[in-house]
BADO-537024 format. One line per field, with one value per residue (C-alpha): residue number from 0; x, y, z. Coordinates in steps of 0.02 Angstrom, whole numbers, padded with zeros to 5 digits. Example, Ala and Ser with C-alpha at 12.3 -4.5 7.8 and 13.67 -1.06 7.14 Angstrom:
! residues 2
i [0,1]
X [00615,00684]
Y [-00225,-00053]
Z [00390,00357]
***
This chain:
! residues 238
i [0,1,2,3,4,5,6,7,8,9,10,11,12,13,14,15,16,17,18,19,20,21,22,23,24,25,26,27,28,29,30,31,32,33,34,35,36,37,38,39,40,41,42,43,44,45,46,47,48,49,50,51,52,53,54,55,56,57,58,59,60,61,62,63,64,65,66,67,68,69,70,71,72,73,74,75,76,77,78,79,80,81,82,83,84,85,86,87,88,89,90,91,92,93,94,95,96,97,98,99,100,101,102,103,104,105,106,107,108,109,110,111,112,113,114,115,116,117,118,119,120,121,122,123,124,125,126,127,128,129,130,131,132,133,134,135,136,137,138,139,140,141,142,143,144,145,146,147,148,149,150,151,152,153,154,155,156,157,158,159,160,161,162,163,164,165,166,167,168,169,170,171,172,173,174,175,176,177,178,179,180,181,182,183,184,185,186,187,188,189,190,191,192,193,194,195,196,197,198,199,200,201,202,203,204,205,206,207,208,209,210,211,212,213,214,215,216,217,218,219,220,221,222,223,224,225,226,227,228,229,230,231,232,233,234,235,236,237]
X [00848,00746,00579,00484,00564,00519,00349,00321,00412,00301,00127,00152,00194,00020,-00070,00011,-00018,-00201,-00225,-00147,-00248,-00418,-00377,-00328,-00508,-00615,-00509,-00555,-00714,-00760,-00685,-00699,-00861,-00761,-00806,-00893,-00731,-00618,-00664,-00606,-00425,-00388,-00252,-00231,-00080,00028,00041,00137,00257,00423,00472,00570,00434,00311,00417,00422,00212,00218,00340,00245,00069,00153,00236,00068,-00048,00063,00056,-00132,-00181,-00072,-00167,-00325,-00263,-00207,-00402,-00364,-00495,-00421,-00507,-00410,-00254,-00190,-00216,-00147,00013,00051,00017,00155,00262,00268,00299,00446,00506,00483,00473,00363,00367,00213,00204,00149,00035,-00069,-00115,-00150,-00381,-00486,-00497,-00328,-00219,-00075,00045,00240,00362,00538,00707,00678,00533,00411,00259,00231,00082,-00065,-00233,-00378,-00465,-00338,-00463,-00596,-00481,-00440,-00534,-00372,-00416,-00285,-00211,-00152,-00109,00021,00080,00167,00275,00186,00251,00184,-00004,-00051,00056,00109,00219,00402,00411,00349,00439,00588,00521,00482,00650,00726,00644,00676,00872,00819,00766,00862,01032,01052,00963,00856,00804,00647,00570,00606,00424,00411,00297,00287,00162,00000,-00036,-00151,-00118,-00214,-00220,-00137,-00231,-00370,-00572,-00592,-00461,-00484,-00407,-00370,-00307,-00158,-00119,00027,-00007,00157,00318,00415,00560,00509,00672,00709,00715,00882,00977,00950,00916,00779,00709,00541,00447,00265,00178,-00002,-00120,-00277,-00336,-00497,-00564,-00598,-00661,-00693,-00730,-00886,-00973,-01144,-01211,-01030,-00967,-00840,-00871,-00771,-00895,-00845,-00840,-00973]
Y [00591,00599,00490,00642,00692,00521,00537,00708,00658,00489,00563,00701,00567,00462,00619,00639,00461,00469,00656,00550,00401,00490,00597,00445,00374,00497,00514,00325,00325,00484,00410,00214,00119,00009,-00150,-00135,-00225,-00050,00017,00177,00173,00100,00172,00101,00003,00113,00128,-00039,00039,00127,00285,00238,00133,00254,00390,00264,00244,00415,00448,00318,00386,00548,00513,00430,00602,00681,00620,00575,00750,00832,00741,00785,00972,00953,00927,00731,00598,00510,00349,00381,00286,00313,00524,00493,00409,00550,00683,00580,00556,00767,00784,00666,00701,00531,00419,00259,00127,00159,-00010,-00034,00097,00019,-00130,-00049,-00088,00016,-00130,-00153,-00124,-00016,00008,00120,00058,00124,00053,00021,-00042,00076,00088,00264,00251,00134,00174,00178,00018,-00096,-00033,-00133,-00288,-00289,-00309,-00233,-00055,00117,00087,-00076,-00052,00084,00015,-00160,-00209,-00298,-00464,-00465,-00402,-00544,-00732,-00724,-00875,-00919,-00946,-00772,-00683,-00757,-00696,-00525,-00505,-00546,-00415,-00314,-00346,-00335,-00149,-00056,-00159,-00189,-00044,-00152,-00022,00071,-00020,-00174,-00282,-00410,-00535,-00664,-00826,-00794,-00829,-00868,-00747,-00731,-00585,-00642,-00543,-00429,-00439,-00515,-00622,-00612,-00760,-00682,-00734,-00606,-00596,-00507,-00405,-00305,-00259,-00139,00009,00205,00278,00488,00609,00675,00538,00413,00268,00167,00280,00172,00040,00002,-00159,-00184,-00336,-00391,-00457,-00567,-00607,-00792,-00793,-00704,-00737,-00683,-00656,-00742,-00756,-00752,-00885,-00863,-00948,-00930,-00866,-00895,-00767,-00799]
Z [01353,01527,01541,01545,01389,01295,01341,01272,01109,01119,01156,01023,00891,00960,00907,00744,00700,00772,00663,00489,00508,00509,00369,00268,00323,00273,00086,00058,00149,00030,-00136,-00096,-00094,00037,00119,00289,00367,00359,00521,00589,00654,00822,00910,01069,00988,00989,01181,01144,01018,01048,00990,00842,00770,00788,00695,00538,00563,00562,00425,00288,00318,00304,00137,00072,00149,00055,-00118,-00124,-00055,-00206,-00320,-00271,-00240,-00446,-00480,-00528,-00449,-00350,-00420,-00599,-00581,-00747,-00709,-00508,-00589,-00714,-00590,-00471,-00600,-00612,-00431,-00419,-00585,-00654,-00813,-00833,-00944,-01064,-01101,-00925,-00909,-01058,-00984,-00821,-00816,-00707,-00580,-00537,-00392,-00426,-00302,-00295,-00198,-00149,-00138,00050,00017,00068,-00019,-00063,-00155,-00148,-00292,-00189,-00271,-00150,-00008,-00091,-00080,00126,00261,00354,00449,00391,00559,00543,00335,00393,00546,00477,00354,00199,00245,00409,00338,00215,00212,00006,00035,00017,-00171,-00189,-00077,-00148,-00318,-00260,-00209,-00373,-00437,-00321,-00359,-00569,-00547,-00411,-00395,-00590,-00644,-00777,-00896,-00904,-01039,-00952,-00897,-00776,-00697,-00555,-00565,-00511,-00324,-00171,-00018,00145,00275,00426,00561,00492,00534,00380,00343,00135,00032,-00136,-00317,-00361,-00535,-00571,-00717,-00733,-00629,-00694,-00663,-00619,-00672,-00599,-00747,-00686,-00611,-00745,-00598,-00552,-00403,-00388,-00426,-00495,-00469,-00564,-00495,-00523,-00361,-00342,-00190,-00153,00026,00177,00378,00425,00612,00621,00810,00861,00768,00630,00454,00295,00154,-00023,-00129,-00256]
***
């Protein structure tokens, strides 16, 4: 492929990434009473990106565009998790663990994520627990976003292994010990308790395997940075 050619391909992508980003802002700026930190998406990143990565950027916040604007097209709010999950669970042809869905509250963070670990959906209450812009939530991996540790990477992984290697089935339930995480890099830099509330399998209707994930947490904010006269202070989060 010529240089011209790679910078066609390149520049196109920039605007498709630039066009996704600001629709995903105004959904949660519309839905979300989110904090002050999540600040329209900056894009002059991606001048630093090659073409490859940006074609995965693109590719999640495509997936995610995707699946939130069905539900709102369905008539569902978009701040109903419970009614977001069913109306998912019809487009994919899926089955959830009731059990799970039960304990899910109206404050908690539920999140899908795939064998590859992609996340392919996110409820819109996380955006109420970052201080991390859309731009930079689509553009890295979850590990790079907030420091969870070792120990719980390690655990995440096992379960991980649990529901797509050995298939665990559907009505299997699982938890990790709760945890203190930090955002690595974001305005904010929140410190928050995660308490996982449930793991469990999202097994396809027609090939009897574990095609997803869900993960429910209750996240609680412990601290935050704050900007006062240009100097940066942690504020507790009373």
């Amino acid at each position: 492929m010529s240089i011209e050619s790679e910078a066609k391909i390149s520049k196109s992508l920039d605007i498709n990434i630039g066009q996704l980003f600001m629709s995903l802002y105004s959904l949660v700026k519309q839905h979300v009473s989110a904090p002050e930190e999540l600040k329209k998406p900056d894009l002059e990143f991606l001048a630093n990106l090659d073409i490859e990565t940006k074609k995965i950027i693109s590719g999640n916040a495509t997936k995610y565009l995707e699946v939130i604007t069905d539900i709102q097209d369905s008539g569902t709010d978009l701040n109903n998790t419970i009614q977001s999950l069913w109306r998912i669970a019809n487009k994919f042809q899926w089955r959830f663990n009731l059990d799970t869905l039960t304990k899910i509250k109206d404050s908690d963070v539920v999140e899908i994520y795939l064998p590859d670990n992609t996340q392919l959906f996110r409820s819109f209450n996380y955006f109420k627990k970052t201080s991390y812009s859309i731009s930079e939530l689509f553009s890295y991996p979850w590990f790079e976003l907030i420091d969870h540790g070792p120990e719980v990477i390690e655990e995440l992984g096992k379960m991980h292994t649990k529901i797509f290697v050995e298939n665990a089935e559907l009505s299997s339930e699982f938890t990790i010990p709760s945890y203190i995480a930090t955002e690595k890099f974001s305005v904010g830099r929140y410190k928050a308790k995660l308490i996982s509330r449930a793991i469990s399998p999202i097994r396809g209707r027609n090939s009897g395997k574990n095609e997803a994930a869900l993960l429910v947490w209750d996240i609680k904010i412990l601290s935050k940075n704050v900007s006062i006269d240009n100097e940066v202070i942690i504020q507790p989060n009373l």
